[in-house]
Kinemage of the C-alpha trace (Angstrom):
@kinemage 1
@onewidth
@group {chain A} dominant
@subgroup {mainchain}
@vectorlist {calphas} color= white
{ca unk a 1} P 67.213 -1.389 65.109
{ca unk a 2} L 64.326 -0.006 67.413
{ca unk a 3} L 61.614 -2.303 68.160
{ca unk a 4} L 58.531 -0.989 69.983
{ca unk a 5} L 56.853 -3.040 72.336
{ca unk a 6} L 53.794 -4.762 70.752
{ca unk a 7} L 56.484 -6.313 69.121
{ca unk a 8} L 59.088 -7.221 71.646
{ca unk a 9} L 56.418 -8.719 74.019
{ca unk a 10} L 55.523 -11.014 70.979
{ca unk a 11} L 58.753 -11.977 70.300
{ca unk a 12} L 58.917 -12.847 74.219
{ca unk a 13} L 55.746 -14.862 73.656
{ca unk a 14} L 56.773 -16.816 70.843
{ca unk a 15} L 60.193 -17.399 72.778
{ca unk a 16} L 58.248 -19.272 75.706
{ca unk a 17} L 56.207 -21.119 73.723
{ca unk a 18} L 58.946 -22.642 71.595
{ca unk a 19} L 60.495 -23.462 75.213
{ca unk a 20} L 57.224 -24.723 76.137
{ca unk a 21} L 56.763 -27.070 73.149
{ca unk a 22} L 60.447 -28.212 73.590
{ca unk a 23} L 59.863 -28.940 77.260
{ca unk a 24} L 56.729 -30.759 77.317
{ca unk a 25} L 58.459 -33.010 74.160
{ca unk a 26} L 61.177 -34.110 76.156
{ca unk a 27} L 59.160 -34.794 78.733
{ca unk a 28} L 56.573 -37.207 76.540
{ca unk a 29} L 60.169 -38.442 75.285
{ca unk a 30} L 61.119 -39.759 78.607
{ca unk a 31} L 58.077 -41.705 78.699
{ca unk a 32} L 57.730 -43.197 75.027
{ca unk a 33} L 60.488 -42.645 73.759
{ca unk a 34} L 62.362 -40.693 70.625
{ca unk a 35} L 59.228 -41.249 68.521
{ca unk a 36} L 56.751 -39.538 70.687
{ca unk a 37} L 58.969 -36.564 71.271
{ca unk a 38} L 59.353 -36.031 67.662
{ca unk a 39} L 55.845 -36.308 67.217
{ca unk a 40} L 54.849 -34.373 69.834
{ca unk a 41} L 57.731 -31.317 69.182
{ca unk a 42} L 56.363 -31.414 65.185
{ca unk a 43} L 52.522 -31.044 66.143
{ca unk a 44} L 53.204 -28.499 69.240
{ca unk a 45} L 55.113 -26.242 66.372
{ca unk a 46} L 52.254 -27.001 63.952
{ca unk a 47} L 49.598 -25.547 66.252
{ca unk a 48} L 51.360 -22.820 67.587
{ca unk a 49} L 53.191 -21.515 65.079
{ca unk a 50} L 51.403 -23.063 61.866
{ca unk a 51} L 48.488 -20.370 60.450
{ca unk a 52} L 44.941 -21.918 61.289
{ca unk a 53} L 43.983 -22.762 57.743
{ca unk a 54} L 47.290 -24.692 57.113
{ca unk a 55} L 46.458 -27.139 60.180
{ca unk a 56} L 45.299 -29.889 58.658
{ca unk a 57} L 48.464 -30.076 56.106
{ca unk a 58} L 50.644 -29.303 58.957
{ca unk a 59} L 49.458 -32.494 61.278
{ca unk a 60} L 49.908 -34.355 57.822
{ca unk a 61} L 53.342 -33.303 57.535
{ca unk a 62} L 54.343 -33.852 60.958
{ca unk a 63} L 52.775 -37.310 60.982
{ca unk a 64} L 55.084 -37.400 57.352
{ca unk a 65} L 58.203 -36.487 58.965
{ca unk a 66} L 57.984 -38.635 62.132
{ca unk a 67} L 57.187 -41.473 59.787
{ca unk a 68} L 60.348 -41.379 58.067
{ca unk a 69} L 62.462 -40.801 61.198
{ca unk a 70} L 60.994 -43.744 62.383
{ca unk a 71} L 61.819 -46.156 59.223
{ca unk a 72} L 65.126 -44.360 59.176
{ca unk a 73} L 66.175 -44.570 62.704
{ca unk a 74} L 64.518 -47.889 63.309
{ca unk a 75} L 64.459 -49.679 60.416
{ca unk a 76} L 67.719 -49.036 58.162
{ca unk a 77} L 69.751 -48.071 61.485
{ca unk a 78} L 68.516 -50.507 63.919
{ca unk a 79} L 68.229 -47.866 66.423
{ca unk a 80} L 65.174 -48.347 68.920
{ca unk a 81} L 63.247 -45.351 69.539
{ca unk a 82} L 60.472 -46.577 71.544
{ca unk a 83} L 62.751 -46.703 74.414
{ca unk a 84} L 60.656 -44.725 77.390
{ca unk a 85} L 59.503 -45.560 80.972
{ca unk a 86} L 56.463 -47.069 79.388
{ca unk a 87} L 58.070 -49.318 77.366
């Protein structure tokens, strides 16, 4: 399959950005801990990826989701996740 290049260098975009988001989560992870770099990976994905008008239900469910890891992880698995620098 031929792809032409609008499309390849937006591909290429999209591919750094995810890296980007990923990066700068595990980096907020080292410093808060598991929580924050859920949160943070959910939201970056959310505003980069999300469409503009879905934003505000995107946030919600990414606020949703890191909720529920929490109560999971912390809560029925005894697992601490706010286990950073800062903590």
């Amino acid at each position: 399959k031929v792809i032409d290049k609008s499309a390849k260098k937006a591909r290429k975009k999209r591919f750094y950005q995810a890296w980007g988001i990923i990066l700068f989560s595990t980096a907020i992870g080292f410093l808060g801990g598991f929580l924050f770099t859920t949160f943070s990976l959910f939201i970056g994905f959310a505003v980069l990826f999300g469409e503009g008008k879905n934003l505000l239900k995107n946030t919600a469910i990414a606020v949703f989701i890191t909720i529920v890891v929490y109560f999971l992880f912390q809560w029925v698995m005894r697992v601490p996740l706010l286990g950073g620098i800062l903590w």
